[in-house]
C-alpha positions in Angstrom: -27.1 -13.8 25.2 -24.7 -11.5 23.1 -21.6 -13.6 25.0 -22.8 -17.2 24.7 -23.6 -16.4 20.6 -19.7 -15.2 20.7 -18.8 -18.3 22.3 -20.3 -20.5 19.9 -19.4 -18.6 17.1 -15.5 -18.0 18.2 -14.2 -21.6 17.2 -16.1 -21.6 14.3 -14.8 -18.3 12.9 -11.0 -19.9 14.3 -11.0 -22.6 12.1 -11.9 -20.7 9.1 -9.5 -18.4 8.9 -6.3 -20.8 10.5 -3.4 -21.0 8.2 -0.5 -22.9 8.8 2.7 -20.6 8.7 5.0 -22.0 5.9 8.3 -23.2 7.2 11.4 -21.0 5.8 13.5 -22.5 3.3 17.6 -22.3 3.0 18.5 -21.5 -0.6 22.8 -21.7 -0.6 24.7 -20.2 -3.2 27.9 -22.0 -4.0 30.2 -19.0 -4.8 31.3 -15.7 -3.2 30.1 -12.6 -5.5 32.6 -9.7 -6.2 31.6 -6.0 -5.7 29.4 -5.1 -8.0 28.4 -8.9 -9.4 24.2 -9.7 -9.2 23.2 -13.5 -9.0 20.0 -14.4 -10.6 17.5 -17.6 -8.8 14.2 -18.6 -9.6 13.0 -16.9 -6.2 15.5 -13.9 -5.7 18.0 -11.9 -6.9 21.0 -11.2 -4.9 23.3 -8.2 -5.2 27.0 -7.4 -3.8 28.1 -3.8 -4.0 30.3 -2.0 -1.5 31.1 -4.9 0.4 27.5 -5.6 1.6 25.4 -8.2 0.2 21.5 -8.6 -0.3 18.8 -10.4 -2.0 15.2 -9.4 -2.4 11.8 -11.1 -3.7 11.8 -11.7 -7.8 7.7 -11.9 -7.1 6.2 -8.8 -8.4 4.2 -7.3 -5.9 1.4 -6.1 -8.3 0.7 -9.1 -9.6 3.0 -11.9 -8.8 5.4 -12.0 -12.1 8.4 -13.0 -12.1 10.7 -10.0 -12.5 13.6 -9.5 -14.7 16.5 -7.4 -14.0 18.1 -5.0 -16.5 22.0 -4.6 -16.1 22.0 -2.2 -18.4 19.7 0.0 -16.5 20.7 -1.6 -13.1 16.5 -2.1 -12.3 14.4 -5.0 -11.8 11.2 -5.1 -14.4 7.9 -6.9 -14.3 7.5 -7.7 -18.0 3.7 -7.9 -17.3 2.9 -4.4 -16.6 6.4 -2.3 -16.4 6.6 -1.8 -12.9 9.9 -0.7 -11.6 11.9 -1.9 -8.6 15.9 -0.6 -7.1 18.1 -3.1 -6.7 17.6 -2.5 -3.0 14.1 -3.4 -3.9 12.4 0.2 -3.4 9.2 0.6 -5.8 9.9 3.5 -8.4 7.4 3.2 -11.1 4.3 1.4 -12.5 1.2 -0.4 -11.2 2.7 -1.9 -8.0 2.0 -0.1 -4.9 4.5 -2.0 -2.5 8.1 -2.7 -2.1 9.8 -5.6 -3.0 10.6 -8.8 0.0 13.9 -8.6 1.4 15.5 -11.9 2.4 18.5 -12.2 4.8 21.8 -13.4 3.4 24.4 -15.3 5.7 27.9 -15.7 4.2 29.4 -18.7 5.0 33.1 -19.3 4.9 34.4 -22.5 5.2 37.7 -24.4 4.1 36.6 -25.0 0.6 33.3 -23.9 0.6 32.5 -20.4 0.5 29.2 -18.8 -0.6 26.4 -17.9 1.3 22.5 -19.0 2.6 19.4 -17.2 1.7 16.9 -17.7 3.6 13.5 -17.4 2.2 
C-alpha cells in the first residue's frame, strides 16, 4: 500500500519542485587590469593584485543588494544593512551569514584584444 501511494505521489512531488538550471553567461572585459586596479560591473567586481586576478558576486548575500566597494577601505559594503565583505569575498561583519560567489576569470590574449571572460 505504502509503495504504490509513493509511486503515485513521486511524479507529482517531481514536477513541483523541477527547476530548470540557468545557462552560464560570458561577461568579457575589454582591457587587461594592472596590479592592484579593481573593475566595477553591474554583476561583479573583479580584482588584480599580485599577479592573480578574481571576481566575486556584487549580490549581497543577506539580502540581495547590490554592494558597493570602498577603495578607501579596500571592502565591499551592502548600503542596506552594513554588511562587510574582503575583496576575496570572505564575510567579516554585519547581518549576512554567508560568503560572497566567486566567479572564474579566463584571460584572454590575443593580437589586439586582450582582457579577460567572466563567467557568471
Amino acid at each position: 500500500m505504502m509503495a504504490a501511494t509513493a509511486a503515485l505521489v513521486y511524479p507529482f512531488f517531481k514536477y513541483l519542485f523541477f527547476h530548470v538550471p540557468r545557462k552560464p553567461r560570458h561577461i568579457k572585459v575589454d582591457k587587461l587590469l594592472n596590479d592592484g586596479e579593481v573593475f566595477i560591473d553591474h554583476d561583479f567586481i573583479m580584482f588584480s593584485m599580485k599577479k592573480n586576478v578574481w571576481a566575486v558576486s556584487r549580490k549581497c548575500t543577506h539580502l540581495g543588494c547590490r554592494l558597493n566597494y570602498s577603495e578607501k577601505d579596500h571592502l565591499l559594503i551592502c548600503p542596506c544593512h552594513q554588511s562587510r565583505f574582503s575583496p576575496e569575498g570572505k564575510r567579516l561583519a554585519g547581518p549576512a551569514r554567508k560568503d560572497l560567489a566567486g566567479f572564474p576569470v579566463e584571460k584572454i590574449v590575443e593580437t589586439g584584444k586582450s582582457g579577460y571572460i567572466v563567467t557568471i
